[in-house]
N, C-alpha and C positions, 0 to 999 in steps of 0.2 A: 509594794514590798518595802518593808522599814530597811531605811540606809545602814545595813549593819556596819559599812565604812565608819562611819560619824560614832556610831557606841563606839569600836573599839579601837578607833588609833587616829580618829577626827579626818581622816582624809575624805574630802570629796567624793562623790562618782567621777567626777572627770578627771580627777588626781590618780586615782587607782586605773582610768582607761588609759590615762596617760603613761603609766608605770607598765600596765600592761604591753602598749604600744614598742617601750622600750626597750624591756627585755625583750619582747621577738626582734626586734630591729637588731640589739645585741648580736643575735644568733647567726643573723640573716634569713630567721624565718619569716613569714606572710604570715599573717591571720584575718581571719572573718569572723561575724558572728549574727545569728539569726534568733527573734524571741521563740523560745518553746513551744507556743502559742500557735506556730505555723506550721511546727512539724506537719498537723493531721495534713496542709495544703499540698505538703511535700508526697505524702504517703499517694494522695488522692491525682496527682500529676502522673505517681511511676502508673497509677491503673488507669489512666486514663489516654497513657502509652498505648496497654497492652488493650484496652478495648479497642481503638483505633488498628491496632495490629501494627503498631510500631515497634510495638517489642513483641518477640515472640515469648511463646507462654510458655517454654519451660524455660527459659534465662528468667522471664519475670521470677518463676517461682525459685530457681535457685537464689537467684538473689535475695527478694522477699522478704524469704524465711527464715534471715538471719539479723534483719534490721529491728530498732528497737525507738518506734515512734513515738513513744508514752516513756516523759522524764518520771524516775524517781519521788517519791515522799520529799516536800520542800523545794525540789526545786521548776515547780510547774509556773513558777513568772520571773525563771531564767532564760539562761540563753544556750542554744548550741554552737557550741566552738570550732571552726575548721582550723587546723592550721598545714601551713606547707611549707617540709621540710627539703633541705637542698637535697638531691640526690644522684647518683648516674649508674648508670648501666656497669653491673660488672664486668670486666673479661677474664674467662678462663682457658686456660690454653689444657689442648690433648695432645699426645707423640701418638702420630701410627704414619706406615709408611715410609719413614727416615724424613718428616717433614713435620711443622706445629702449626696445630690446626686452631683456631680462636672461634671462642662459641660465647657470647654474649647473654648477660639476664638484664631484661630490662630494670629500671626502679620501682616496680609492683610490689617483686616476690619475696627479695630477701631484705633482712634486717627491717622488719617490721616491730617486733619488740623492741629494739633499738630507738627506731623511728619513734613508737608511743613514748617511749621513756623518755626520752629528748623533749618531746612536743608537750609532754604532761610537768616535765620539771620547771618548764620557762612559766606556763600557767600557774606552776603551785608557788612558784616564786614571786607573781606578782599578784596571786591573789589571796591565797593561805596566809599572809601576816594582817589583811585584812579582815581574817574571819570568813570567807569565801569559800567555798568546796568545787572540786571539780570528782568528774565521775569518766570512766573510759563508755564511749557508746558506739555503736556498730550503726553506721547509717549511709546513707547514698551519697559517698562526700564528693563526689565531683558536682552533682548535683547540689550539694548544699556550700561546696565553693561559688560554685555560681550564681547563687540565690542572695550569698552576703555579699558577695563583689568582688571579693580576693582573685577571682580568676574567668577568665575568658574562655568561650569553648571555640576548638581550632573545629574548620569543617570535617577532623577526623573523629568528632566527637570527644577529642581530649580535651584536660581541662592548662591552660595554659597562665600562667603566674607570672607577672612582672617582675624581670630579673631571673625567673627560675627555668622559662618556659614550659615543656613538659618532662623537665628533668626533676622530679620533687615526690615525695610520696606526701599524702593528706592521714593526718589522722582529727578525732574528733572527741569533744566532749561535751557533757552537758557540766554546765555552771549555774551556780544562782546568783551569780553576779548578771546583772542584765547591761551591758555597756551602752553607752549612751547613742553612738555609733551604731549599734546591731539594726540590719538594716533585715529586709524581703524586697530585694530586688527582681526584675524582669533578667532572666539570663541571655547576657549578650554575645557577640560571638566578634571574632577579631575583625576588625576594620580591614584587616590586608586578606581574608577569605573572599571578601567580594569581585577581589579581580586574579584571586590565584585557583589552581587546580593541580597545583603538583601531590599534594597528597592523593588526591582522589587518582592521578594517571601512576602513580606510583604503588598503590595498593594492588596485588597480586589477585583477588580474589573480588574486588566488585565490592568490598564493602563500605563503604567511602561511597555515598551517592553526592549527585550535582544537584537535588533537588530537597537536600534537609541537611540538618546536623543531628542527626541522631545517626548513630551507626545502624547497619544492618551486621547484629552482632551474630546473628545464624550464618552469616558468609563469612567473614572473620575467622584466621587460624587461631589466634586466640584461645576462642570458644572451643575446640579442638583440640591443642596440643597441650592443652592444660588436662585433658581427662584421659586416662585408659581406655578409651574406647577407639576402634579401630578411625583413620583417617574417612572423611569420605571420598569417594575417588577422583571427585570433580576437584579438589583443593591441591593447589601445590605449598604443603609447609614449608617455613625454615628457609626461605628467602631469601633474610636478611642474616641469617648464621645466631638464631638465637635458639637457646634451650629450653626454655618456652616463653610462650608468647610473641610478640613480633615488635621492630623498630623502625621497619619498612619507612613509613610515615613521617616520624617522628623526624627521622636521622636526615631526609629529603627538607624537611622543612622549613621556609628561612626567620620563623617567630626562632628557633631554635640555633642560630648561626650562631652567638655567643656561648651553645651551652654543649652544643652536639660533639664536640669533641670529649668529651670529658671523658674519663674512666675511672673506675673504682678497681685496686688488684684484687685480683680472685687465686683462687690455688692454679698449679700447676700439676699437673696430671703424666706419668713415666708412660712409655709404650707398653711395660708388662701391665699399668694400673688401667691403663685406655681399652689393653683387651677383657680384663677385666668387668670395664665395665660395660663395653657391648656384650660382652658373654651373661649377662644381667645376673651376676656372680651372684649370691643372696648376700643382702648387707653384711650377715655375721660370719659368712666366709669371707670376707673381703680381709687382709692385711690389713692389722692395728692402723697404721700411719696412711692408708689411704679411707678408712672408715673415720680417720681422726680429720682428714680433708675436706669432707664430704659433711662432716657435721659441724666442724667450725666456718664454711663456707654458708652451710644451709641448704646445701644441695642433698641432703641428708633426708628431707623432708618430702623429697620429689622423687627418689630411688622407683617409684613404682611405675615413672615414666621417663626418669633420665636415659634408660637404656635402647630406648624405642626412638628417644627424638635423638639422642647422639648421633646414633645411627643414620639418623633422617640426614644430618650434616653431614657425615660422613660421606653418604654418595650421592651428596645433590650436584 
């Protein structure tokens, strides 16, 4: 690939990896990066999960379906870019019963546009004055943190970041800048997993085994409390007091003992807005200033099952 560095502003490759490096450092973000070139090894790893029946086959295909293993025109001897931005857990609080109840979102769900925006500005800052392009991509990025190196897998299957632990959201890109750096690593998994098991005795549901680090994401409330569809009867959700998803693990964990405290505010919700919204009010009967709550929070997005898991909190 001709060093478009050198045509348009004489910088090196390793001048421009290095500027790259800094800006994230600025941020306090993490980055990785993988050649394009290995995507297909990536694609070929998640099916060879599910042929094994490590993954079962309809998470495989939800997932799938939405990744995008084939870079772009131009930039097919680039790189794919992970990066990992700080994050934490929001908390929101409800009024019912003359008491305030705290319901937690883990760092998956919300402010994801935010999170892209952030992660694509620090890139475009140190690689667009070089002539450089970056593009937004949808891919397996815990899996492709792992694969560059930026991140460790804990035995709960999360991906764990130096300084961030799994308090961080990943977002990804493809670049035609190929850093000098970009590596295809063997994914490795934390050095303190070999003699701990408190995730795994702490997971509600079994899915946390002792004998891999891939989750068993079919037992996981996760997979569950993330869809409309009814609980199944064998699962106890909402555990750990979140609105979906879970922190069960995470919050146990001691890669996480620097980061587990953290919070993010979230809105605050009145006794008339809390019955509200167990009464699964329709969004556009909802009062202005709690519809206005609920969509600058993000919790807007979820309306079709916030009313089902509140609830699930309410009388655990």
């Amino acid at each position: 690939m001709p060093d478009q560095a050198d045509a348009k502003t004489g910088a090196s490759r390793d001048d421009v990896a290095a500027g790259l490096r800094a800006a994230m450092a600025a941020r306090g973000f993490a980055y990785g990066a993988v050649p394009v070139a290995r995507l297909a090894a990536l694609r070929d790893e998640l099916d060879a999960w599910r042929q094994r029946q490590l993954l079962a086959e309809d998470v495989y295909l939800k997932y799938l379906r939405g990744f995008t293993f084939t870079p772009p025109a131009g930039f097919d001897e680039g790189a794919a870019v992970v990066v990992a931005v700080p994050d934490a857990p929001v908390r929101f609080t409800f009024a019912w019963g003359g008491r305030e109840v705290v319901a937690l979102m883990p760092p998956t769900y919300l402010r994801a546009r935010d999170v892209d925006r952030r992660a694509g500005d620090a890139l475009a800052e140190a690689l667009e004055p070089h002539g450089y392009r970056i593009q937004p991509v949808t891919l397996p990025k815990k899996l492709l943190a792992a694969h560059s190196g930026v991140a460790a897998y804990g035995k709960n299957n999360l991906a764990y970041v130096p300084a961030l632990g799994t308090f961080h959201r990943l977002a990804c890109f493809f670049t035609d800048f190929l850093p000098p750096d970009a590596a295809w690593l063997e994914p490795r998994a934390l050095p303190r997993c070999d003699e701990c098991d408190i995730c795994q005795r702490r997971c509600p549901t079994g899915a946390v085994a002792a004998d891999r680090f891939l989750l068993h994401a079919e037992k996981c409330v996760t997979l569950y409390n993330e869809a409309a569809a009814a609980f199944p009867p064998a699962l106890e959700p909402f555990r750990d007091d979140c609105l979906i998803g879970c922190l069960r693990c995470q919050l146990a964990c001691p890669e996480n003992k620097e980061v587990r405290d953290r919070r993010a505010p979230g809105e605050a919700f009145t006794a008339e807005e809390t019955s509200l919204l167990l009464a699964a009010t329709a969004l556009e009967r909802l009062p202005a200033e709690t519809r206005a709550k609920l969509e600058r929070s993000g919790l807007a997005a979820f309306y079709d099952i916030l009313p089902r898991n509140l609830a699930a909190i309410r009388t655990r």
